[in-house]
mmCIF file of the N, C-alpha and C atoms, coordinates in Angstrom:
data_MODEL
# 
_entry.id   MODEL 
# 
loop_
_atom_site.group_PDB 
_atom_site.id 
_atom_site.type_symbol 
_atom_site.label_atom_id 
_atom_site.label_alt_id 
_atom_site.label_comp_id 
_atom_site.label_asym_id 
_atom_site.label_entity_id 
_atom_site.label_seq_id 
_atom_site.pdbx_PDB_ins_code 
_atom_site.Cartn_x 
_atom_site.Cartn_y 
_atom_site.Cartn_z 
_atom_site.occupancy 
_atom_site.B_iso_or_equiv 
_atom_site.pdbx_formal_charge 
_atom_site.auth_seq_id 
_atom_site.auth_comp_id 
_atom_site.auth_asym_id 
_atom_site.auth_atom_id 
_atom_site.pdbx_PDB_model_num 
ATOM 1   N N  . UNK A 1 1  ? 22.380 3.732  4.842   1.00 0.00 ? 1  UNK A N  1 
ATOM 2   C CA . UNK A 1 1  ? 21.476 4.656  5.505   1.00 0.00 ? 1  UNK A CA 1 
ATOM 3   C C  . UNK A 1 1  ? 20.068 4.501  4.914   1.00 0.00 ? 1  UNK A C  1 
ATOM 4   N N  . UNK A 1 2  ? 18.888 4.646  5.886   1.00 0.00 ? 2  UNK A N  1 
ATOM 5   C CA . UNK A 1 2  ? 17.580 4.432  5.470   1.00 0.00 ? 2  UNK A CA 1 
ATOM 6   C C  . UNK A 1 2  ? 17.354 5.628  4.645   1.00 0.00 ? 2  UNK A C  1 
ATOM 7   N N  . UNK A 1 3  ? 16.969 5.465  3.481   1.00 0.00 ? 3  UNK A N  1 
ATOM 8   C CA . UNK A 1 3  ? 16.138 6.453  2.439   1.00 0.00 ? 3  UNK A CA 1 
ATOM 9   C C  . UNK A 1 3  ? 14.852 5.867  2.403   1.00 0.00 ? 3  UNK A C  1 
ATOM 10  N N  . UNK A 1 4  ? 13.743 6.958  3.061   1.00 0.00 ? 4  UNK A N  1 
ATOM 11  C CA . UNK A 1 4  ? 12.346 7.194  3.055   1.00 0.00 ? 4  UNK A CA 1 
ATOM 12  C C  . UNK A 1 4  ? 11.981 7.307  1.270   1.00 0.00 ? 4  UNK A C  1 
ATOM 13  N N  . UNK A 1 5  ? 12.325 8.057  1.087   1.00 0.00 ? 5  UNK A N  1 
ATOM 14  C CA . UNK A 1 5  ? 12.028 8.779  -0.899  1.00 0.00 ? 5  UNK A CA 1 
ATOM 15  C C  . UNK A 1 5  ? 11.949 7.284  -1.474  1.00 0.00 ? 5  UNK A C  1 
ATOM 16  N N  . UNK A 1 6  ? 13.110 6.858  -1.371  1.00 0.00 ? 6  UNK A N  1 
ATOM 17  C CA . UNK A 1 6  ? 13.602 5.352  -1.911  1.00 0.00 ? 6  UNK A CA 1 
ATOM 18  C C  . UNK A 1 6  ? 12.292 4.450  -1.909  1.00 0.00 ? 6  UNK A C  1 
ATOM 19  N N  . UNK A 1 7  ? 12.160 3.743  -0.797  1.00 0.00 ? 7  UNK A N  1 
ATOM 20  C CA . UNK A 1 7  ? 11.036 3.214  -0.242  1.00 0.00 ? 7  UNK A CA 1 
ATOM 21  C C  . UNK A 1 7  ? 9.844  3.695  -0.552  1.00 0.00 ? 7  UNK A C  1 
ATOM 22  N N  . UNK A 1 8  ? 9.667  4.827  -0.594  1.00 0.00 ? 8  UNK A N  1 
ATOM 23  C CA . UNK A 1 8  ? 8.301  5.198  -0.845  1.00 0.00 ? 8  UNK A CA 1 
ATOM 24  C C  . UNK A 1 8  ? 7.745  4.899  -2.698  1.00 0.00 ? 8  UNK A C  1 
ATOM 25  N N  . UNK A 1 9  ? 9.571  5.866  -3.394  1.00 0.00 ? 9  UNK A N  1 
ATOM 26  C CA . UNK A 1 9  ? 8.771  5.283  -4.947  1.00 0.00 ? 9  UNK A CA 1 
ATOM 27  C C  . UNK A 1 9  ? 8.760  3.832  -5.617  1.00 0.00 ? 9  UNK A C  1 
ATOM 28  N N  . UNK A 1 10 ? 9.710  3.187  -4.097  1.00 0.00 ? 10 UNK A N  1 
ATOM 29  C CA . UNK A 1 10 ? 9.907  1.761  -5.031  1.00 0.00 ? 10 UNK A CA 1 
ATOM 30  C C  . UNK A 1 10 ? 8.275  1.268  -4.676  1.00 0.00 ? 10 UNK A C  1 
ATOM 31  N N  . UNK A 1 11 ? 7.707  1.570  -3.349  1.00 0.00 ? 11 UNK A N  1 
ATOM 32  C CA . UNK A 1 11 ? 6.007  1.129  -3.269  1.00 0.00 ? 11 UNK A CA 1 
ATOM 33  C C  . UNK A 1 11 ? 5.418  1.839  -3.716  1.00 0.00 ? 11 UNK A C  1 
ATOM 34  N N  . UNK A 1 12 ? 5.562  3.355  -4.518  1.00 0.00 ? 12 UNK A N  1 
ATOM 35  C CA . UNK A 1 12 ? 4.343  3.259  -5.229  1.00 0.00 ? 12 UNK A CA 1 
ATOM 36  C C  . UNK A 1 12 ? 4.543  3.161  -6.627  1.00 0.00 ? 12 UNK A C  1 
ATOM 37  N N  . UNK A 1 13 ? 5.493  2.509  -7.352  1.00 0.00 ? 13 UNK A N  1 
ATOM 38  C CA . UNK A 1 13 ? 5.897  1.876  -8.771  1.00 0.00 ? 13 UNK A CA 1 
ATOM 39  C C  . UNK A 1 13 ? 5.877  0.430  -8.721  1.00 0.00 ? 13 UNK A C  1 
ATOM 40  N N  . UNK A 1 14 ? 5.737  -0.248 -7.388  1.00 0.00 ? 14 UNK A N  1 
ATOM 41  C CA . UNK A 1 14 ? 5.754  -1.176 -7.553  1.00 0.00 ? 14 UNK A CA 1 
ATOM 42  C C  . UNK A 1 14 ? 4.485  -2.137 -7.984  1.00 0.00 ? 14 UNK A C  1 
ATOM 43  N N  . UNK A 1 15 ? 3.492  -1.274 -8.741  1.00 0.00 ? 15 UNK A N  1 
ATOM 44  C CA . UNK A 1 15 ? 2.532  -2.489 -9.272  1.00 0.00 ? 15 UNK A CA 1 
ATOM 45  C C  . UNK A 1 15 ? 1.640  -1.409 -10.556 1.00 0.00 ? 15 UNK A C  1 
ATOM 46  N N  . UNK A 1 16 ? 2.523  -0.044 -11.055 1.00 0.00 ? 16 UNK A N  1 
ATOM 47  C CA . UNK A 1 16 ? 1.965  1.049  -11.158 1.00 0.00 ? 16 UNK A CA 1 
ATOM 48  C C  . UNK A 1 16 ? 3.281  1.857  -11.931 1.00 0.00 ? 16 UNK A C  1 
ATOM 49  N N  . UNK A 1 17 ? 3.330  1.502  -13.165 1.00 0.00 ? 17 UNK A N  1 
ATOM 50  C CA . UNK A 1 17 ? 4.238  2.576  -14.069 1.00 0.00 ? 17 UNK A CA 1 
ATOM 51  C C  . UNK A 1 17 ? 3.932  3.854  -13.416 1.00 0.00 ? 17 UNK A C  1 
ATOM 52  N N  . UNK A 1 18 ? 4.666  4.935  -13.532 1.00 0.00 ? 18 UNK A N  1 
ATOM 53  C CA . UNK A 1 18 ? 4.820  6.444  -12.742 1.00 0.00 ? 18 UNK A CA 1 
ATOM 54  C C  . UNK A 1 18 ? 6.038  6.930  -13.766 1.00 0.00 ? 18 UNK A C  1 
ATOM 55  N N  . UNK A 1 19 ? 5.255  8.319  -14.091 1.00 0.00 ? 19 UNK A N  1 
ATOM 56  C CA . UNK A 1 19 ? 6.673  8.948  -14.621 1.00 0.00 ? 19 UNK A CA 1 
ATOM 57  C C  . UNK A 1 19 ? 7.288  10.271 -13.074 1.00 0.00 ? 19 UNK A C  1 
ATOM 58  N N  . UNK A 1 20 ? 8.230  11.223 -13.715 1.00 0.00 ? 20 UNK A N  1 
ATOM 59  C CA . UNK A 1 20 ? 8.829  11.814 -12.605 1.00 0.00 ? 20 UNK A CA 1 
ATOM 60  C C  . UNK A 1 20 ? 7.913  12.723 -12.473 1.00 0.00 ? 20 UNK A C  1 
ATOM 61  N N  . UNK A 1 21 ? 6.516  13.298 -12.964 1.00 0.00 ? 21 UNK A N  1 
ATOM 62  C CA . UNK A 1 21 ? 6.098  14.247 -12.699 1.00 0.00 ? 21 UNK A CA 1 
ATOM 63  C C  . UNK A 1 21 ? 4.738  13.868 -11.965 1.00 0.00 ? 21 UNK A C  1 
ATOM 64  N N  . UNK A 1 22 ? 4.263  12.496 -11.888 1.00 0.00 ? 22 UNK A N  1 
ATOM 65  C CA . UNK A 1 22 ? 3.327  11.708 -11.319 1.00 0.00 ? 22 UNK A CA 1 
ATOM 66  C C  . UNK A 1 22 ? 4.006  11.375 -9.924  1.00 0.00 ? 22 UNK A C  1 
ATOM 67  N N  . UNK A 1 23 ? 5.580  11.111 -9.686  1.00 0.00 ? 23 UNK A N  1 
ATOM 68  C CA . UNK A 1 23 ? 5.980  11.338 -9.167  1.00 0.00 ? 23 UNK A CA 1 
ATOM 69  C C  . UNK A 1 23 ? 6.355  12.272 -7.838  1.00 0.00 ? 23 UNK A C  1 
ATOM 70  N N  . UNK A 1 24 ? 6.310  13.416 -8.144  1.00 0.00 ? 24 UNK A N  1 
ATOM 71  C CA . UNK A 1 24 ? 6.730  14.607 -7.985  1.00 0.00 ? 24 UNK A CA 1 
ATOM 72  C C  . UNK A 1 24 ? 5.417  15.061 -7.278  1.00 0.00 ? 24 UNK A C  1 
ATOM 73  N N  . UNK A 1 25 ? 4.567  14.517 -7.804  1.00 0.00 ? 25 UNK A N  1 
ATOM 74  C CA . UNK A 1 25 ? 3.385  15.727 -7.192  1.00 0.00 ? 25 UNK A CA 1 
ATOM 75  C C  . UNK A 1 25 ? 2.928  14.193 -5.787  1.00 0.00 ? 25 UNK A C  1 
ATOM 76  N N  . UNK A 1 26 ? 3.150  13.091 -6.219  1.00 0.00 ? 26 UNK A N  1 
ATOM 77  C CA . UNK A 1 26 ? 2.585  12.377 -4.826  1.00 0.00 ? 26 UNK A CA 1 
ATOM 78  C C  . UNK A 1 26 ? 3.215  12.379 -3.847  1.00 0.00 ? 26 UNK A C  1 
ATOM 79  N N  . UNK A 1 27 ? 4.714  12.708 -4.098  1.00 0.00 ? 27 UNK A N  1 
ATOM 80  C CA . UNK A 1 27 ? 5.747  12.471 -2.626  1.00 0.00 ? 27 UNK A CA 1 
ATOM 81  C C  . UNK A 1 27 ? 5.818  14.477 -2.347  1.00 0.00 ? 27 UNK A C  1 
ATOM 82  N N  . UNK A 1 28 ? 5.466  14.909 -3.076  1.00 0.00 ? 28 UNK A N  1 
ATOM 83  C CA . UNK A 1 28 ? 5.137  16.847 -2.955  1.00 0.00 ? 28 UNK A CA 1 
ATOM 84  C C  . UNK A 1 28 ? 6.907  17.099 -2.514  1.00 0.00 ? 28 UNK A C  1 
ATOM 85  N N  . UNK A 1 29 ? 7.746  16.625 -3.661  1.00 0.00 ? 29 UNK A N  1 
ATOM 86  C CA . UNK A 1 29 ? 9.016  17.017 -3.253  1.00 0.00 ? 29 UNK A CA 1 
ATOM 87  C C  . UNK A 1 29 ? 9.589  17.895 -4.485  1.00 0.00 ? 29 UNK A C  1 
ATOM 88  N N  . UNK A 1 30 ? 10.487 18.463 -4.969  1.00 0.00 ? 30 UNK A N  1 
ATOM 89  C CA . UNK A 1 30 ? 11.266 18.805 -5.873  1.00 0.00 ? 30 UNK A CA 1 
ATOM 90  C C  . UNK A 1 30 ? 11.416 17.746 -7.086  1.00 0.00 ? 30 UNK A C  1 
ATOM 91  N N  . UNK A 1 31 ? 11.079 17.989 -8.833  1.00 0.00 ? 31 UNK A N  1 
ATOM 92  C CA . UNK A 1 31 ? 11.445 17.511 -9.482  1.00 0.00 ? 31 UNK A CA 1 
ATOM 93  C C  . UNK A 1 31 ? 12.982 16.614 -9.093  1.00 0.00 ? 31 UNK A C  1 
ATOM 94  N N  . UNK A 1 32 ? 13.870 17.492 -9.329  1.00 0.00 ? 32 UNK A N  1 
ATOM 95  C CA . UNK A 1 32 ? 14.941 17.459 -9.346  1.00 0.00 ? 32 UNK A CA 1 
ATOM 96  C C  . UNK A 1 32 ? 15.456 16.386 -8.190  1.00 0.00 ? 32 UNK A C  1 
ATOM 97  N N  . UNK A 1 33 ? 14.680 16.166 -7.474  1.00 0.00 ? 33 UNK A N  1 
ATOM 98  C CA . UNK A 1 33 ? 15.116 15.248 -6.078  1.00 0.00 ? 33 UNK A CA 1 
ATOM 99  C C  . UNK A 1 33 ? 14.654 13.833 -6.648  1.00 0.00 ? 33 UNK A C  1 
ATOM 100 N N  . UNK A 1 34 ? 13.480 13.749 -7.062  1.00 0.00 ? 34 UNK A N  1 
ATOM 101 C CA . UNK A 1 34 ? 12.945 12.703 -7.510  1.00 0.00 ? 34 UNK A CA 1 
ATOM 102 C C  . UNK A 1 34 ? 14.018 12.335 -8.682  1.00 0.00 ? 34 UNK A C  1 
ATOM 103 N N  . UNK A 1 35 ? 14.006 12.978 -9.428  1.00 0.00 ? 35 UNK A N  1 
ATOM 104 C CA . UNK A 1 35 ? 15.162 12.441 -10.442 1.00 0.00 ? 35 UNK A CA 1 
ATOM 105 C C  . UNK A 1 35 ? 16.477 12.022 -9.969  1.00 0.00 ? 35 UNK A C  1 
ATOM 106 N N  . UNK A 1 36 ? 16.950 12.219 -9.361  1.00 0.00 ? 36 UNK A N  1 
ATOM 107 C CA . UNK A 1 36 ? 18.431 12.217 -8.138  1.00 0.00 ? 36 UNK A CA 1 
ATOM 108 C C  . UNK A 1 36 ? 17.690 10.422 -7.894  1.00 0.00 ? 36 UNK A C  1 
ATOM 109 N N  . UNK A 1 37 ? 17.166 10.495 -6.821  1.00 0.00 ? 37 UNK A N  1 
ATOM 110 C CA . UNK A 1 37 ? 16.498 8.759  -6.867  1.00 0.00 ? 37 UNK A CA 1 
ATOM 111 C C  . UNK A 1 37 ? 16.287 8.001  -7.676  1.00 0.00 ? 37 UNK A C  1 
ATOM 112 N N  . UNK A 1 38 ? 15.090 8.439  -8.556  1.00 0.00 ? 38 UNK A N  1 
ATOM 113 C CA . UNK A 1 38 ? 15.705 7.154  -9.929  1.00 0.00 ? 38 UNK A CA 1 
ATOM 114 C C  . UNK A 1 38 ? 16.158 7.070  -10.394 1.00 0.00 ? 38 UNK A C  1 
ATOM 115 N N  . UNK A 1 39 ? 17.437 8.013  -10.705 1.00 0.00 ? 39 UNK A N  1 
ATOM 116 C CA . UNK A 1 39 ? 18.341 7.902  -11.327 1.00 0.00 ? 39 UNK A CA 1 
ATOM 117 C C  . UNK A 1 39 ? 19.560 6.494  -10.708 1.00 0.00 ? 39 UNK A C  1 
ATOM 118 N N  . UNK A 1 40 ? 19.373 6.505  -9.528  1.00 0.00 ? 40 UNK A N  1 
ATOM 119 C CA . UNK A 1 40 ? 20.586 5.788  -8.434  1.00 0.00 ? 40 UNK A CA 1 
ATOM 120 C C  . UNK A 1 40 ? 19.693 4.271  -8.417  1.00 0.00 ? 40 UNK A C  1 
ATOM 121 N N  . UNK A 1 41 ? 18.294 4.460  -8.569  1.00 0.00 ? 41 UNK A N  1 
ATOM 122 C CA . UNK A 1 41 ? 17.915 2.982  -8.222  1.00 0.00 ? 41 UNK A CA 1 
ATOM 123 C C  . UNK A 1 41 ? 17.821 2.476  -10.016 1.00 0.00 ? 41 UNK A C  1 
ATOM 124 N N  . UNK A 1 42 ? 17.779 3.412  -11.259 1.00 0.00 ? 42 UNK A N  1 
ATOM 125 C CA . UNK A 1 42 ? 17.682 2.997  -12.095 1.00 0.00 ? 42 UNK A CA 1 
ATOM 126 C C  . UNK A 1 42 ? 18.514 2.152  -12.650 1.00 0.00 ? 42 UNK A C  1 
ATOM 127 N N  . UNK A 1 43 ? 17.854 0.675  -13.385 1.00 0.00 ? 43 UNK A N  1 
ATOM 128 C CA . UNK A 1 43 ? 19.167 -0.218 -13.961 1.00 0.00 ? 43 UNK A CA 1 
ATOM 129 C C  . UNK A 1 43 ? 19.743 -1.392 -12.362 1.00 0.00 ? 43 UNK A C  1 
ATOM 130 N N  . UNK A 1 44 ? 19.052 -1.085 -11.226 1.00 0.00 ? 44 UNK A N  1 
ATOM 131 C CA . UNK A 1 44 ? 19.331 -2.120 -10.314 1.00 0.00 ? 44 UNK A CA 1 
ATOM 132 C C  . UNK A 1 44 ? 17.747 -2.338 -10.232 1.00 0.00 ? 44 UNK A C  1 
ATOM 133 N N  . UNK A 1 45 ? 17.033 -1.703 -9.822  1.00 0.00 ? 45 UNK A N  1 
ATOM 134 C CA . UNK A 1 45 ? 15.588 -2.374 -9.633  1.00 0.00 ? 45 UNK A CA 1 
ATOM 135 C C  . UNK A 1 45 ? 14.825 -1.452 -10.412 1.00 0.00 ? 45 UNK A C  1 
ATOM 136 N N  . UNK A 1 46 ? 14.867 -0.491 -11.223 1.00 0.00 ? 46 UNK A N  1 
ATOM 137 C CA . UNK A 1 46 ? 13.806 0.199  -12.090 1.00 0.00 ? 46 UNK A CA 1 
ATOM 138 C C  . UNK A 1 46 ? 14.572 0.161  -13.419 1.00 0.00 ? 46 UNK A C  1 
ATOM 139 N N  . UNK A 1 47 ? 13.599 0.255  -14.600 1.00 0.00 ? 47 UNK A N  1 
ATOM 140 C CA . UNK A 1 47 ? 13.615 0.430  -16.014 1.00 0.00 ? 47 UNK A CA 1 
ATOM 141 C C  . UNK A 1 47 ? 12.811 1.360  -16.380 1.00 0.00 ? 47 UNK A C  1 
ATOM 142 N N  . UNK A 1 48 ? 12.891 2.082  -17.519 1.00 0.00 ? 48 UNK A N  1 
ATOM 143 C CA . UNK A 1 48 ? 12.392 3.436  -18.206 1.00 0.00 ? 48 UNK A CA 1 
ATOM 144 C C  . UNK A 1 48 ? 12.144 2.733  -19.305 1.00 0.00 ? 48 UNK A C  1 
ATOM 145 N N  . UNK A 1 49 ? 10.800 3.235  -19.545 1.00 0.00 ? 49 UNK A N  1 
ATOM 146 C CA . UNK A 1 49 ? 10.348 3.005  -20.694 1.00 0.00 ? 49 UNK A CA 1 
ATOM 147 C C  . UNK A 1 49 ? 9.730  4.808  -21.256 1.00 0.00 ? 49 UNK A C  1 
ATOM 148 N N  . UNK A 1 50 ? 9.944  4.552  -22.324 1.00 0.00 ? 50 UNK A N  1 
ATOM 149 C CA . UNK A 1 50 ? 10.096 6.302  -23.105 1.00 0.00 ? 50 UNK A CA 1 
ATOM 150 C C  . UNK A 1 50 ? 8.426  6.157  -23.551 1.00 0.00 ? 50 UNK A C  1 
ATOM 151 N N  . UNK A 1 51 ? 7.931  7.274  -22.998 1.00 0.00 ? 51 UNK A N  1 
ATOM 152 C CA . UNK A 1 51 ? 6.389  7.183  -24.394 1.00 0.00 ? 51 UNK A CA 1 
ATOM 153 C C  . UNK A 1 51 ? 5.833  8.641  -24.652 1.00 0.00 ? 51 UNK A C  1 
ATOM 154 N N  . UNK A 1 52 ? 6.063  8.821  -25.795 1.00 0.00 ? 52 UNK A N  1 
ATOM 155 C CA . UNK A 1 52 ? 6.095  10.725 -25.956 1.00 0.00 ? 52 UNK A CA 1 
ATOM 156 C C  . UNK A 1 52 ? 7.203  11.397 -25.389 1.00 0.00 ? 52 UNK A C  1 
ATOM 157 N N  . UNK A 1 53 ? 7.077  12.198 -24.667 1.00 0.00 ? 53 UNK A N  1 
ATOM 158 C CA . UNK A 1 53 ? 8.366  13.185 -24.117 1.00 0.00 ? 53 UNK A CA 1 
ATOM 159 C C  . UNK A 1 53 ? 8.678  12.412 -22.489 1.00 0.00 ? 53 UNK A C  1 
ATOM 160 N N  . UNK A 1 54 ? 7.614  11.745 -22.252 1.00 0.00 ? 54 UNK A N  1 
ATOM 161 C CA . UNK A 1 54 ? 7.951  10.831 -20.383 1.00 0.00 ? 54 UNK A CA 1 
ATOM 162 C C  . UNK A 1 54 ? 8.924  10.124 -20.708 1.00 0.00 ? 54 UNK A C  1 
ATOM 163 N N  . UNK A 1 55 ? 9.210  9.718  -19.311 1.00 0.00 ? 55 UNK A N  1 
ATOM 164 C CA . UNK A 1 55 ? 9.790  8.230  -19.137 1.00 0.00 ? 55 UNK A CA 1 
ATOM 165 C C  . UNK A 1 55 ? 9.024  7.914  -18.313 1.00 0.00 ? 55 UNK A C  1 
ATOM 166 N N  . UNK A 1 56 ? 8.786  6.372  -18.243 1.00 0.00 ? 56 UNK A N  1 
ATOM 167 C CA . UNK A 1 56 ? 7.726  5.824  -17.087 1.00 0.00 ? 56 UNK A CA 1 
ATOM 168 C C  . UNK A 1 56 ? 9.082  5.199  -16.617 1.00 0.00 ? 56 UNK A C  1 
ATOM 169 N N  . UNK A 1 57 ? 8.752  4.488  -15.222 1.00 0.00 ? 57 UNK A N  1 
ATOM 170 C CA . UNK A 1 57 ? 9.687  3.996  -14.675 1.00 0.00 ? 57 UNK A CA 1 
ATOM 171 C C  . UNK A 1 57 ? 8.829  3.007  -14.132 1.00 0.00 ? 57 UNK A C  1 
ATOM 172 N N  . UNK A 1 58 ? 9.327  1.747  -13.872 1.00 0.00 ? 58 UNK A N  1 
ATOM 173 C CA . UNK A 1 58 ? 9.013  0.489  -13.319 1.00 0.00 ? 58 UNK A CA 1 
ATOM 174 C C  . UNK A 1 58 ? 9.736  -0.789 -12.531 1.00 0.00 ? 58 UNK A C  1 
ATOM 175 N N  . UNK A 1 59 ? 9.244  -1.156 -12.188 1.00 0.00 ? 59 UNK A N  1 
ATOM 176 C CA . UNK A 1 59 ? 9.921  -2.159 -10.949 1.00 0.00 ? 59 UNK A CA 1 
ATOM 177 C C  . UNK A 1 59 ? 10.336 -3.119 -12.041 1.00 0.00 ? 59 UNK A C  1 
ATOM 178 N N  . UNK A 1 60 ? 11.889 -3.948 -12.305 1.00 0.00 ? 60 UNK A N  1 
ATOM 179 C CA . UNK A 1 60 ? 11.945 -4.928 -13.262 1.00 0.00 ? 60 UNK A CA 1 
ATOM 180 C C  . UNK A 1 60 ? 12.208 -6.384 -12.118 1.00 0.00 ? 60 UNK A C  1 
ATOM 181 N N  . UNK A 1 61 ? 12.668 -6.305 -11.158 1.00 0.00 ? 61 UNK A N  1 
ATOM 182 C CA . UNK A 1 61 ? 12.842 -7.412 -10.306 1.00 0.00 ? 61 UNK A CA 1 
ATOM 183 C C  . UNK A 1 61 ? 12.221 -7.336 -8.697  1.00 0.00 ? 61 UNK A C  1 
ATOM 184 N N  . UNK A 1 62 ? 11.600 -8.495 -8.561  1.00 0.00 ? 62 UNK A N  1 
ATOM 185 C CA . UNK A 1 62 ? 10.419 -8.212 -7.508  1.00 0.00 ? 62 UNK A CA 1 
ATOM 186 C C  . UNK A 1 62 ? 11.228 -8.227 -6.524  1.00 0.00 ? 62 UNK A C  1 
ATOM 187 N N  . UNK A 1 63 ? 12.195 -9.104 -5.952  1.00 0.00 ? 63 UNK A N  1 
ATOM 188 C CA . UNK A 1 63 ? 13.121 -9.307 -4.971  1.00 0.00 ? 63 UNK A CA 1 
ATOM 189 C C  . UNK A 1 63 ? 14.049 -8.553 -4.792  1.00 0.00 ? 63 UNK A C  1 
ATOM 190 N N  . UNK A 1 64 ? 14.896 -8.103 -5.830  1.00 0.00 ? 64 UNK A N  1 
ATOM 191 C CA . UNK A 1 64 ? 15.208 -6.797 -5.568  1.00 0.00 ? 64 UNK A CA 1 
ATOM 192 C C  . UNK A 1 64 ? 14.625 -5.435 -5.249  1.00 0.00 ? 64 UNK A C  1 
ATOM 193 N N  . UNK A 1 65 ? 13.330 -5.290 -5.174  1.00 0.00 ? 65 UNK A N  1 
ATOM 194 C CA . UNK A 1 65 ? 12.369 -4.625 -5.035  1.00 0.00 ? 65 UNK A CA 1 
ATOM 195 C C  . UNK A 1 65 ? 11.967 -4.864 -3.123  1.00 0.00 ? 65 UNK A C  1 
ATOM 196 N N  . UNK A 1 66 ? 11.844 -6.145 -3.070  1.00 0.00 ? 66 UNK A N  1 
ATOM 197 C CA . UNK A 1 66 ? 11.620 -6.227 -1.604  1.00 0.00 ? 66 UNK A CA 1 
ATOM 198 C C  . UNK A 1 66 ? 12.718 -5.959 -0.944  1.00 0.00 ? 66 UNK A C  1 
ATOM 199 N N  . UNK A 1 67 ? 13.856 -6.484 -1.322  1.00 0.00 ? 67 UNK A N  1 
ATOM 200 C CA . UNK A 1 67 ? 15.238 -6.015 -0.795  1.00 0.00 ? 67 UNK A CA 1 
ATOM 201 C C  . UNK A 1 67 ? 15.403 -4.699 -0.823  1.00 0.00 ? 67 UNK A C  1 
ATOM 202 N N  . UNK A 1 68 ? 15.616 -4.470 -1.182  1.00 0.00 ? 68 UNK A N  1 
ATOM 203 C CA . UNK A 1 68 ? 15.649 -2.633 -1.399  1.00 0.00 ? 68 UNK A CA 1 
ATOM 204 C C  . UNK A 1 68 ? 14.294 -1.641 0.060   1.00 0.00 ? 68 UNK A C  1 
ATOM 205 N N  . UNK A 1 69 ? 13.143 -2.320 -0.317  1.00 0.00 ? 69 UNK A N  1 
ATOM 206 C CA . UNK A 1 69 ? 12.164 -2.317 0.790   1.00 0.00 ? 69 UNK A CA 1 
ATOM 207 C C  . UNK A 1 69 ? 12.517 -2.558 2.050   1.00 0.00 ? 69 UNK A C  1 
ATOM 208 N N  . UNK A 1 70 ? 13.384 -3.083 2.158   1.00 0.00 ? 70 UNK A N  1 
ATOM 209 C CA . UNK A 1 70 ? 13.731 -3.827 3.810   1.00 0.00 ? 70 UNK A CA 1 
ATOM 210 C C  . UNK A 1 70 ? 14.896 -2.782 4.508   1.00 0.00 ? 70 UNK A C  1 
ATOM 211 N N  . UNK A 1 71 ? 15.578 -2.567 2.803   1.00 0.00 ? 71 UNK A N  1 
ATOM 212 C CA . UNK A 1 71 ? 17.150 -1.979 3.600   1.00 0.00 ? 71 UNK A CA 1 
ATOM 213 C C  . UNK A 1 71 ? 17.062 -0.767 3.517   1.00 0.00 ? 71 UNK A C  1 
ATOM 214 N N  . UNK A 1 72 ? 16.163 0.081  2.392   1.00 0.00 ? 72 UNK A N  1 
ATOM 215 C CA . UNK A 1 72 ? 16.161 1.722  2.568   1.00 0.00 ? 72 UNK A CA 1 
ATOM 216 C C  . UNK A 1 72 ? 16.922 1.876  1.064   1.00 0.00 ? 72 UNK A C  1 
ATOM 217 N N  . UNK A 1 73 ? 17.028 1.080  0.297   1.00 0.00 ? 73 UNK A N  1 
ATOM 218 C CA . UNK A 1 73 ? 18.463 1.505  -0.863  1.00 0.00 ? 73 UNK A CA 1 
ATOM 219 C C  . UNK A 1 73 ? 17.529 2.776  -1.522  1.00 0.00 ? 73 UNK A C  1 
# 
């Protein structure tokens, strides 16, 4: 099934570390939703990197990144 949320944070992490609260305020959704998403794409196409109390999150594979783009994951 197409996920919009999906798509949207994999393009705007995709050239642009983002933590969940940078997050949160650009897609104007619920913490808690945003976390639900990277949590499911985390470890297939995003990585966390810790700095202070954040996590940033980032694109680690570009093709899986476009893939994911195409299908909605």
């Amino acid at each position: 099934m197409l996920d919009l949320v999906r798509i949207i944070i994999n393009e705007l992490i995709q050239y642009k570390k983002c933590n969940v609260t940078q997050l949160t305020k650009l897609l104007k959704i619920p913490q808690s939703t945003v976390s639900q998403h990277l949590s499911k794409m985390r470890g297939k196409v995003l990585k966390a990197e810790r700095k202070g109390l954040e996590m940033y999150y980032y694109i680690t594979n570009l093709k899986a990144s476009q893939i994911v783009g195409i299908l909605g994951l």
